[in-house]
Each structure stands twice: as structure tokens, then as C-alpha cells.
C-alpha positions in Angstrom: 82.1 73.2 83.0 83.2 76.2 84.9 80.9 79.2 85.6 82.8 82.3 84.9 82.0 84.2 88.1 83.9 87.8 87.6 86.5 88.3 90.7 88.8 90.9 91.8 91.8 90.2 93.1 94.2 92.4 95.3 98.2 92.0 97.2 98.3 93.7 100.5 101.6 94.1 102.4 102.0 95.7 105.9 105.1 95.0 108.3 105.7 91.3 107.3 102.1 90.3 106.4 101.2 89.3 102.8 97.0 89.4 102.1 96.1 87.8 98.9 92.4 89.3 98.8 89.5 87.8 96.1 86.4 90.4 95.6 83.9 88.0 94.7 80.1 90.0 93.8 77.9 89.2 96.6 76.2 89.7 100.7 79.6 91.3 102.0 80.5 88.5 104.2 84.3 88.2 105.0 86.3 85.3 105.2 89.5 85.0 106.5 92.0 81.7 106.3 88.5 79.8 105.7 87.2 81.8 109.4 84.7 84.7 109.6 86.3 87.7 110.8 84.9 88.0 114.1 86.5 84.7 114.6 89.1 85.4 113.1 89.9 88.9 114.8 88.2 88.3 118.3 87.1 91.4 120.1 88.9 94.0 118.5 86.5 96.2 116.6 88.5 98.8 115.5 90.4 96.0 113.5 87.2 95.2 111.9 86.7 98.8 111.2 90.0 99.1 109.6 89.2 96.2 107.2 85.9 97.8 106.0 87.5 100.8 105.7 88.3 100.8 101.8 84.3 99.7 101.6 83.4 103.0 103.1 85.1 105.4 101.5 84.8 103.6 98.1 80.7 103.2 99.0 80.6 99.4 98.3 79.4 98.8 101.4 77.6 95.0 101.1 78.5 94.3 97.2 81.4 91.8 97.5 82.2 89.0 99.9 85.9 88.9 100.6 87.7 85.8 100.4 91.2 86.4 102.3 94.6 84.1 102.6 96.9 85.9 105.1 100.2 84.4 106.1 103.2 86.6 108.4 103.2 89.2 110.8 100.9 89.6 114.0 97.1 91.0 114.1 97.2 94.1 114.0 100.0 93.9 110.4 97.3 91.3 108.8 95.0 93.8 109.5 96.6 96.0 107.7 97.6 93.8 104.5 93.8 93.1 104.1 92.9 96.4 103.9 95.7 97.0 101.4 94.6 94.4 99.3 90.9 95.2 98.9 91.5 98.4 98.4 93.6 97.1 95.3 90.9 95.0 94.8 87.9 97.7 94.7 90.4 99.8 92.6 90.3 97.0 90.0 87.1 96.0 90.2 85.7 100.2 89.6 88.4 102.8 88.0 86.3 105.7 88.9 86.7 104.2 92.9 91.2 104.8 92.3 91.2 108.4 93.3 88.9 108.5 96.2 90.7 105.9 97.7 93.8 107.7 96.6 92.8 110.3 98.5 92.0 108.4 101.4 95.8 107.1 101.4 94.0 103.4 101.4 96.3 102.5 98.0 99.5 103.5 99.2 101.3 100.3 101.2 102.7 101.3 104.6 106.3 101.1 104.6 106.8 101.3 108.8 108.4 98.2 109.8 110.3 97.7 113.0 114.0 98.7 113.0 116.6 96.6 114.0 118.9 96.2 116.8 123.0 97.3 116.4 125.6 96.6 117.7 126.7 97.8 121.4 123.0 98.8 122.1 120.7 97.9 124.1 117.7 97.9 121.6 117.7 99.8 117.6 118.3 103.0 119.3 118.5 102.7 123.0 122.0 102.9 124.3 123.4 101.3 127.8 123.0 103.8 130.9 126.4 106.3 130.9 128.3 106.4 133.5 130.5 110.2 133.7 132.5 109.0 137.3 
């Protein structure tokens, strides 16, 4: 038999990073790839900050443990995906939660990604050093 536990589940996208986030009701532990997420994230606290982020403003604070798969991008973009995606995931899991987090622009996916290099250049937009004489 199979307990029907009630989960939330949430995409996150930022830069190349893809979150796949699961609200489960519970202590507000985080786990990341099967990791904690001061394992996972090391001694960057503002990244931590970022990820309970959508928790603040939506005032879940310790209600949900987050289970996290996060494949792509670097740190700082993973970071960014899981915050995406449980703020998709709080949206879900409370309708009245959508605008406030609307409002605090957690909802809408970041669309930034690096731009890339052309042709005869030395970088996307920096050119080789001109030369008048």
C-alpha cells in the first residue's frame, strides 16, 4: 500500500539550470541531489538566502521540506532554478500565496543568459584594439 502523502511540485529554470523541486509538508529541511544544502552550497550564505527566499515572502517559513534534483549550469544559476521552482511550488501548494510572490517578481523565470561570441570579435561584444596609423 502506498500512503498518499500530499506534495507540491515545481520547474525552475535559470541560465542553463533545470530544478525539479518536491514541497513535501514537514521540519523545513532542504535537500539537494540527496545533500543538505550547506553541503551542497558551501559557504555562500547569500545563496542560501536566495533559496529561502520564496519562504519569506510567502510566510511558510518551516512547513515544507524541499526535496530538490538540479542538473546544468554553475552555483550560482542552480541557485536560481531552486528558487524558481519553489516558488511554483508554494504557488501550488496555497493560491492566495500567487500574488505576493507575484509581486515579489519570485514567479517570473529569469531570462538573462550569457550572449554569445561572433564572428571577428574578440568576445559577444568586444572588438580587436583599432589601429587609425
Amino acid at each position: 500500500m502506498t500512503s498518499s502523502v500530499i506534495q507540491y511540485y515545481g520547474t525552475g529554470r535559470r541560465k542553463t539550470a533545470t530544478a525539479r523541486v518536491r514541497l513535501v509538508p514537514g521540519t523545513g529541511t532542504v535537500t539537494i541531489n540527496g545533500r543538505t544544502l550547506e553541503d551542497y552550497i558551501g559557504n555562500r550564505p547569500g545563496l542560501a538566502n536566495e533559496i529561502h527566499s520564496p519562504f519569506e515572502v510567502a510566510d511558510a517559513g518551516a512547513r515544507f521540506d524541499v526535496f530538490v534534483t538540479v542538473c546544468g549550469g554553475g552555483i550560482h544559476g542552480q541557485a536560481g532554478a531552486i528558487r524558481h521552482g519553489i516558488a511554483r511550488a508554494l504557488a501550488e501548494a496555497a493560491p492566495q500565496n500567487r500574488p505576493i510572490l507575484r509581486q515579489g517578481d519570485l514567479l517570473t523565470r529569469d531570462s538573462r543568459v550569457k550572449e554569445r561570441k561572433k564572428f571577428g570579435r574578440k568576445r559577444a561584444r568586444k572588438r580587436f584594439q583599432f589601429s587609425k596609423r
